[in-house]
C-alpha positions in Angstrom: -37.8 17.5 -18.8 -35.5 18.8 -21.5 -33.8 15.4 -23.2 -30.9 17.0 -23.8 -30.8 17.8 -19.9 -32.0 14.8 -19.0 -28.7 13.3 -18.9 -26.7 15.8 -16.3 -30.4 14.9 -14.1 -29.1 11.0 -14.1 -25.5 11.9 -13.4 -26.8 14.1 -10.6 -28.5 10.8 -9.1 -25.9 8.5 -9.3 -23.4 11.2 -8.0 -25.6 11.2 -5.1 -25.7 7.2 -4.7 -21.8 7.5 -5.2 -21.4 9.9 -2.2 -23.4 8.1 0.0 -21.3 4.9 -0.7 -18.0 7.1 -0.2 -19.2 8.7 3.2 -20.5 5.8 4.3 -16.9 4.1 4.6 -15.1 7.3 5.9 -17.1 7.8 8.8 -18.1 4.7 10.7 -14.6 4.1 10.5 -14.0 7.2 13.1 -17.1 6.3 15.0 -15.5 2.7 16.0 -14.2 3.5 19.4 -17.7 5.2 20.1 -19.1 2.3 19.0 -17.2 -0.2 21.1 -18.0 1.8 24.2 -21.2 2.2 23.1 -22.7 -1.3 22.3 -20.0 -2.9 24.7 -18.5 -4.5 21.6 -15.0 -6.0 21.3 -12.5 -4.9 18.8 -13.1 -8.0 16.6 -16.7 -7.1 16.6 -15.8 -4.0 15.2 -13.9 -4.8 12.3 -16.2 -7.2 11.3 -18.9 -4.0 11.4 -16.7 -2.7 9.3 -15.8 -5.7 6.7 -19.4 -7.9 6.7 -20.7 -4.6 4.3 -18.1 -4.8 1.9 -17.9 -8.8 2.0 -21.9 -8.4 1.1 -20.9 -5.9 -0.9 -18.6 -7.8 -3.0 -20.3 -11.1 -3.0 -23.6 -9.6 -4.3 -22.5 -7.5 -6.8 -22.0 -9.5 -9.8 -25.1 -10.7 -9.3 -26.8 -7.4 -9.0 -25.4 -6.3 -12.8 -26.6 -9.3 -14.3 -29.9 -9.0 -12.9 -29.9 -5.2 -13.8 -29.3 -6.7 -17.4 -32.1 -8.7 -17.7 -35.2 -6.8 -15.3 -33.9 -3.0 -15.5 -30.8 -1.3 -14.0 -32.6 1.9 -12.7 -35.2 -0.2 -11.1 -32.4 -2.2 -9.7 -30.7 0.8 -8.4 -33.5 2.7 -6.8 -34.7 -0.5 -4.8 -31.1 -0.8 -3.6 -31.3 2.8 -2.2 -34.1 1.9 -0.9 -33.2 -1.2 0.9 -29.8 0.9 2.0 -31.6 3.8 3.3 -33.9 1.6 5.5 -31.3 -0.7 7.1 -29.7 2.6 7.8 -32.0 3.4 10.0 -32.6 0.4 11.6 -28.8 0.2 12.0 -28.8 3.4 14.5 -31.2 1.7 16.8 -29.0 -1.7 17.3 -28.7 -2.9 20.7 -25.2 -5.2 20.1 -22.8 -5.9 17.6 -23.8 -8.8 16.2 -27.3 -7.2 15.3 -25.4 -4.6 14.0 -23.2 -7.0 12.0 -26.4 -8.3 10.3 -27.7 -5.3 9.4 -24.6 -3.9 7.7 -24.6 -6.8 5.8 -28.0 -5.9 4.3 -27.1 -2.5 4.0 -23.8 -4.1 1.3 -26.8 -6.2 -0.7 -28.5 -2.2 -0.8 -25.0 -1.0 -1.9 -24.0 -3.7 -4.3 -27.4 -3.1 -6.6 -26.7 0.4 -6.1 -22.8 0.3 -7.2 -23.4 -2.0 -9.5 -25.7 -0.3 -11.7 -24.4 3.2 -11.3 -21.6 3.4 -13.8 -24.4 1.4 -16.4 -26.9 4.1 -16.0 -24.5 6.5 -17.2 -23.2 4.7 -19.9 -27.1 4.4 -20.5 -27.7 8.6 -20.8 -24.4 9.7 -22.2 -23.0 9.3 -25.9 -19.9 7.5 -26.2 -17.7 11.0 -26.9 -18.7 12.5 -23.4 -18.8 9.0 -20.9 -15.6 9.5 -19.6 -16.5 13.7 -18.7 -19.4 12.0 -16.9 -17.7 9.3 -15.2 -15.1 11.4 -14.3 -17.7 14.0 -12.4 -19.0 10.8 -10.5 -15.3 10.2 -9.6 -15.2 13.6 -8.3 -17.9 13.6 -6.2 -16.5 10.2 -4.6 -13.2 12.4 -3.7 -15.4 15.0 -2.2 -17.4 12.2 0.2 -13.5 10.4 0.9 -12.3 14.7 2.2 -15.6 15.4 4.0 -16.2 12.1 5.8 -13.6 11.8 8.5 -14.5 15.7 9.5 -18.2 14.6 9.1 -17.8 10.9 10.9 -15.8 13.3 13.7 -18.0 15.9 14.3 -21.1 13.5 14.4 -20.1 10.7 16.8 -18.5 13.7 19.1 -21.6 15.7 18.8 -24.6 13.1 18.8 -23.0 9.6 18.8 -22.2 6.8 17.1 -25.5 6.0 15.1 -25.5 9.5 13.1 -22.8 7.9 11.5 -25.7 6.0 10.1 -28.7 7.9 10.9 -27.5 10.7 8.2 -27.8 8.6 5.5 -32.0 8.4 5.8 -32.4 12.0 4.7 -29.6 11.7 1.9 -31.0 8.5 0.9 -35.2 9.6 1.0 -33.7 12.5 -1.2 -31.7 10.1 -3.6 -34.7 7.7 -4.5 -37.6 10.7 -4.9 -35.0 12.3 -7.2 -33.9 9.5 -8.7 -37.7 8.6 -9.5 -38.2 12.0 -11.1 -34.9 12.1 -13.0 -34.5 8.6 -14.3 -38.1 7.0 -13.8 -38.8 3.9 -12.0 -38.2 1.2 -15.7 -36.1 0.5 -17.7 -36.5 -0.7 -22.0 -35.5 -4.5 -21.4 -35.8 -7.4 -23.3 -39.1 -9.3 -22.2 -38.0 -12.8 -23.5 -38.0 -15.5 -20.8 -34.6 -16.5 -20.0 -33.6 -19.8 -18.3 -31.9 -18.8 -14.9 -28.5 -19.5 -14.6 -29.2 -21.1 -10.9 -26.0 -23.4 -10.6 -24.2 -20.5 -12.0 -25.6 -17.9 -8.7 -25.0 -21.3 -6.4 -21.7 -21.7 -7.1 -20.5 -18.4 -7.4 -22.0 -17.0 -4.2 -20.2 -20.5 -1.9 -16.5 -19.4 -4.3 -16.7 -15.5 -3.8 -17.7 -16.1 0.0 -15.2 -19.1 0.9 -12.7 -16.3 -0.9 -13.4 -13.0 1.1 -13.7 -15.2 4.2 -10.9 -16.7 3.9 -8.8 -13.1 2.8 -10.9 -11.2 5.8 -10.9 -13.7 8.4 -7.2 -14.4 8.7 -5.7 -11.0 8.8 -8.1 -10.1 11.8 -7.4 -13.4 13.6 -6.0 -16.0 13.2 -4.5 -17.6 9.5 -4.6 -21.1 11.0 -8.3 -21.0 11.5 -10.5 -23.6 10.6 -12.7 -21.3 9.3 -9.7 -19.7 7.1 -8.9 -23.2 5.4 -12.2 -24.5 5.2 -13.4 -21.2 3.2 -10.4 -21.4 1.1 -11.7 -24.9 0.3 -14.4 -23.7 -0.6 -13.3 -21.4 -2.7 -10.7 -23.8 -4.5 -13.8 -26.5 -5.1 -16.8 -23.6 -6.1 -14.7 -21.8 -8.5 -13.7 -23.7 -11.2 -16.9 -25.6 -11.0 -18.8 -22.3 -11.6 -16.6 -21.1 -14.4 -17.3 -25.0 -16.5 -21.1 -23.9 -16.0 -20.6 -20.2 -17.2 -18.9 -21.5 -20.4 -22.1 -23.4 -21.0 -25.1 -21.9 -19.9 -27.2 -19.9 -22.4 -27.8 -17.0 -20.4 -24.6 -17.4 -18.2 -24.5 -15.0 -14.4 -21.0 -14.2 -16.2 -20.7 -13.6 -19.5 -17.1 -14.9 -20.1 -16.4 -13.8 -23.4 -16.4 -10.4 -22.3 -13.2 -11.1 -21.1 -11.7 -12.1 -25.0 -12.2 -8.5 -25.5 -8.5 -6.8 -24.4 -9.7 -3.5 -24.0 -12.2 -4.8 -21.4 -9.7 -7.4 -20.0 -6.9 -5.2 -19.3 -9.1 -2.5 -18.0 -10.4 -4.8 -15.4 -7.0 -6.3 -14.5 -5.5 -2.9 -14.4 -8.8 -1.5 -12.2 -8.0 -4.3 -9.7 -4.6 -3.8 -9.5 -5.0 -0.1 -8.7 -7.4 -1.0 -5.9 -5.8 -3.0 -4.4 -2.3 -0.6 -4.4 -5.0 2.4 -3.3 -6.4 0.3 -0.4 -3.2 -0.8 1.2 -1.9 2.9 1.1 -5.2 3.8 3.0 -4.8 1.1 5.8 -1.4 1.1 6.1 -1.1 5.5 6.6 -3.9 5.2 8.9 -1.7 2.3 11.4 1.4 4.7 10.8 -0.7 7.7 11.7 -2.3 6.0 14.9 0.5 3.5 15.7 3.8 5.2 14.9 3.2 8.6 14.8 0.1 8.4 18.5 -2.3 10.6 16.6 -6.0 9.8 17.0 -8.6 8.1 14.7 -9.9 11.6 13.5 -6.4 13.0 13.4 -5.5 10.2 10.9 -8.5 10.3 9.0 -7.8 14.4 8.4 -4.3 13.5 7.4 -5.2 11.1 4.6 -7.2 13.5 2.8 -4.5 14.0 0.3 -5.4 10.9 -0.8 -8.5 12.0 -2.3 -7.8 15.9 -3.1 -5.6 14.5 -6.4 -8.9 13.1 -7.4 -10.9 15.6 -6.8 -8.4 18.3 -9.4 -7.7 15.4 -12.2 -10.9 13.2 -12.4 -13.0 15.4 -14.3 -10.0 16.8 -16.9 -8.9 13.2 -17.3 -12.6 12.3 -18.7 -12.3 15.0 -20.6 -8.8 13.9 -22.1 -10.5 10.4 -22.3 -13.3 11.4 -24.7 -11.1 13.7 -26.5 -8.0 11.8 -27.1 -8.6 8.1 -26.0 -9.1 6.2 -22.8 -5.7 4.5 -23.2 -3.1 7.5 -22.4 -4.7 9.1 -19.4 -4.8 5.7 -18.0 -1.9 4.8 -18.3 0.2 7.7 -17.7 -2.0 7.7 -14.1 -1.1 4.1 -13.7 2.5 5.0 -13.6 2.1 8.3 -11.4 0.8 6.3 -9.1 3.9 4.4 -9.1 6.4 7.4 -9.0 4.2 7.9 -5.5 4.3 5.2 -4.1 8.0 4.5 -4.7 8.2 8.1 -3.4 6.5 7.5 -0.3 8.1 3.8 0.1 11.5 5.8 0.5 10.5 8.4 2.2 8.4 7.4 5.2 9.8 7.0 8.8 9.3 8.4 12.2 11.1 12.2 11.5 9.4 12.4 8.2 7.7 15.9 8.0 3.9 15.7 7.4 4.6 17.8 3.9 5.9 15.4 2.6 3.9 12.9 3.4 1.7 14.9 1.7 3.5 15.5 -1.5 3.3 11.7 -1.6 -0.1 11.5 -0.9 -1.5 14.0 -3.7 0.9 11.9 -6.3 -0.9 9.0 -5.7 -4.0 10.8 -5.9 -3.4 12.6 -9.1 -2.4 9.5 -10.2 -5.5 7.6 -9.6 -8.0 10.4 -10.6 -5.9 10.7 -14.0 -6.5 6.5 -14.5 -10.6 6.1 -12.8 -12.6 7.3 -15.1 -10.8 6.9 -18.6 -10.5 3.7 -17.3 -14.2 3.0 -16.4 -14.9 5.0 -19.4 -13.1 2.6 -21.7 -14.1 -1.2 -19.7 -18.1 0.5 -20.3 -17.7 0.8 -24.3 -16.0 -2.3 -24.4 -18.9 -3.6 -23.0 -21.1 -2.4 -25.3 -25.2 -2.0 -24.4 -26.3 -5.3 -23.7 -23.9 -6.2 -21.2 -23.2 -2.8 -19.4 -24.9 -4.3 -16.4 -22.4 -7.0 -16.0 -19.5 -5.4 -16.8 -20.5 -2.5 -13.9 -20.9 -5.5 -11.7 -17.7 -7.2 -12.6 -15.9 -3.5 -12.3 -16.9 -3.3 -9.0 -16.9 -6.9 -8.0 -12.9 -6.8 -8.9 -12.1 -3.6 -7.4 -14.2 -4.9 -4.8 -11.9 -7.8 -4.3 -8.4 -6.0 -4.7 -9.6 -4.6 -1.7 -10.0 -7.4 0.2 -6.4 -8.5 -0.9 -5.0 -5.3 0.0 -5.9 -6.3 3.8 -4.5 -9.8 3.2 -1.8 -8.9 1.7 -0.8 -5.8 4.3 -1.4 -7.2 7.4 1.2 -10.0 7.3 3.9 -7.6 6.3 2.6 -4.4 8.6 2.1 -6.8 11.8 5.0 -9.2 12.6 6.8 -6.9 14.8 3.2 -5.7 16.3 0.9 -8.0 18.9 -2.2 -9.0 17.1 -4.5 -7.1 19.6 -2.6 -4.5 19.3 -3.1 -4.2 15.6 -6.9 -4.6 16.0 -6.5 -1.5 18.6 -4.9 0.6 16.5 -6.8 0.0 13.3 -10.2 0.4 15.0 -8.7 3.6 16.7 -9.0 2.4 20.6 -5.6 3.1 21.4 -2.8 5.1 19.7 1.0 4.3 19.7 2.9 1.5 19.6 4.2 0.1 23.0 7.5 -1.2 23.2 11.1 -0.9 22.5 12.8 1.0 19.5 12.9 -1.9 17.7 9.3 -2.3 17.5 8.8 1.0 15.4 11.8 0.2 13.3 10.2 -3.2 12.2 7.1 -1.6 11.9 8.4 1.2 9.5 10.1 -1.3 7.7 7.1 -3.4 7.3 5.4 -0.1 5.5 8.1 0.3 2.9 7.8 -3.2 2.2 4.2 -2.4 1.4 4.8 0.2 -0.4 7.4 -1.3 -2.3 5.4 -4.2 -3.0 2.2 -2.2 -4.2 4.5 -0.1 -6.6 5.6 -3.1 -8.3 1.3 -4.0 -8.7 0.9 -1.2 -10.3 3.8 -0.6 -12.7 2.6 -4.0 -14.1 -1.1 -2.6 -13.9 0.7 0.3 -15.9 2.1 -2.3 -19.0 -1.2 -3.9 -18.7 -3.4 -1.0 -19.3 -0.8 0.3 -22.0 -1.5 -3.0 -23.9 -5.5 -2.6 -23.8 -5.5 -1.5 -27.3 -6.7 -4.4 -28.8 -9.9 -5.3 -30.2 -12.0 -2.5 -30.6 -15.3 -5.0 -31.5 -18.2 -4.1 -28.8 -19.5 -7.8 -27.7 -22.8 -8.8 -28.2 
């Protein structure tokens, strides 16, 4: 293989990884009523298929880029296909939803070694001048997988049921591990030196990041006064700070904290989270107004957020290009605050008369928005960086945008719900029933309770905008 080519040959596998991760969200999430009926699951059960694979998800990948530092990030990679592609296919053949609720936790492990090495690998092939083009084609492909999957997700569980939703992975991923063999190879150059393992470091931070996500997932979904909601959050308030007085001291530390003295790499993370957490809520919360307000069906919804991702799809690629050519800084930024204009937009604009075009106006804003701000972003967090620790800092990119995920739920929920009976939540959400039942003055509090989101998510990001317009610190790569 031509060196010079080999590059676009390692974008083209990680692309790959990077739709499989997008589709896989977009359609199970319109297979869930199949599913229910199906594997005579309740609705709980169901979200919980849906959150245990980003909880796993979330929780393992930190640990996956640190590992990737030290024993090879395209070996790491390609076994997490691997394992994701097999509990795939195990995952069509479960016989109840707990099972199933197992195995999609193994299939986040498979997805956090994946994600967390992808945007290193790229770093990896491509020069410094042309990472953000790169990452902005990876970005691009995501968009594609977020406009295909609800058509896909549809047509699937309608034509063959529920577990093609999973089942279609197995091909993609077989395909994505022989190519990625051939493209990338199977090693990695890595420092050989026996390093003491930062055990304490992995205890700790696996009992703090789980007491967290339990704690954020687990209340929304049922009940905030749970025992198991306070007891996690103890957790979480114990196992933390504990695990960051061992990280300051350990040798070869799971986090590498002075990473985070660098601004450009601070701010970029901050800013990264932010914006996920704003992108999230606008998700979640469009598809209740979709189903609950407005009585359309889960597929219905998931068509009509596809502006969401069609901004992305236009402005990812040319804002990597502006990155390399101009600077990470601007692009992100001015995306940042976009984003805002949309969200205010859509804040003051959304009710129960609003006409769809609109809504869609909105929509693309937001999505221009964040494909102008993903990949100068992830462009600039990876240089920052620097070689030695592009493992972690992929892991801690996609551990925090992970996490402002997970808050985006938390966050929502109260503010989307209080005029709506929690069952009834859960039915919308998983798409079981559309509309709200009651009196007028249901809808209004619910519509209310979307602007309030909206509002509130705006106000994220325009301080994710100041944030990322300060990241112009240090330029010093850490070592």
């Amino acid at each position: 293989m031509n060196n010079s080519n080999k590059k676009w040959w390692i974008l083209s596998v990680t692309s790959l990884g990077s739709l499989l991760s997008a589709l896989n969200f977009s359609t199970l999430i319109i297979a869930l009523p199949d599913l229910i009926r199906g594997l005579h699951a309740t609705v709980l059960q169901a979200m919980w298929v849906l959150l245990s694979y980003m909880v796993a998800q979330t929780v393992v990948v930190l640990l996956a880029g640190s590992l990737a530092d030290r024993f090879g990030r395209k070996k790491l990679y390609l076994w997490g296909m691997i394992l994701f592609t097999f509990v795939s296919l195990l995952a069509g053949f479960a016989s109840s939803a707990p099972l199933l609720i197992i195995l999609r936790i193994l299939q986040g492990v498979g997805g956090a070694m994946v994600m967390a090495n992808s945007t290193a690998i790229v770093a990896d092939a491509f020069p410094k001048k042309e990472l953000g083009r790169a990452l902005g084609l990876n970005i691009t492909v995501v968009a594609v997988g977020q406009i295909i999957g609800p058509v896909l997700g549809g047509w699937l569980t309608i034509t063959y049921g529920w577990q093609w939703t999973f089942w279609f992975n197995v091909p993609l991923g077989i395909i994505s591990v022989a190519w990625g063999i051939w493209a990338m190879g199977f090693t990695d150059i890595i420092n050989t030196q026996k390093k003491k393992t930062d055990t304490w470091g992995l205890i700790t931070y696996s009992l703090s990041v789980t007491g967290l996500l339990l704690a954020l997932t687990w209340g929304p979904i049922q009940s905030w006064t749970s025992p198991v909601v306070w007891i996690s959050a103890l957790l979480f308030i114990v196992a933390f700070p504990i695990f960051i007085s061992i990280e300051r001291k350990h040798p070869n530390a799971l986090l590498h904290l002075p990473l985070f003295n660098n601004r450009t790499f601070s701010m970029g993370i901050i800013s990264a989270t932010l914006n996920g957490l704003a992108r999230m809520s606008v998700m979640f919360m469009l598809i209740f107004y979709f189903q609950g307000a407005l009585a359309f069906d889960a597929l219905q919804a998931g068509i009509m957020t596809i502006p969401l991702a069609v901004g992305m799809l236009v402005m990812s690629p040319i804002a990597g290009w502006l990155g390399d050519r101009f600077g990470e800084r601007i692009p992100a930024t001015v995306g940042l605050f976009i984003t805002t204009l949309g969200l205010i937009g859509l804040s003051m604009d959304i009710g129960l008369t609003t006409p769809y075009w609109r809504l869609a106006v909105w929509m693309s804003v937001i999505s221009v928005g964040s494909g102008l701000f993903n990949s100068p972003n992830s462009s600039s967090v990876m240089n920052a960086a620097g070689p030695q620790f592009r493992g972690e800092a992929s892991g801690i990119r996609s551990l925090t945008v992970n996490l402002g995920m997970m808050l985006s739920f938390a966050f929502s929920m109260p503010l989307i719900t209080k005029n709506i009976p929690h069952e009834a939540m859960l039915a919308i959400f998983s798409g079981t029933k559309v509309g709200i039942e009651g009196d007028a003055s249901s809808l209004t509090g619910f519509i209310h309770g979307l602007q309030a989101v909206f509002w509130f998510m705006s106000l994220l990001v325009l301080i994710a905008t100041v944030l990322s317009f300060f990241r112009s610190g240090r330029k010093k790569i850490l070592q």
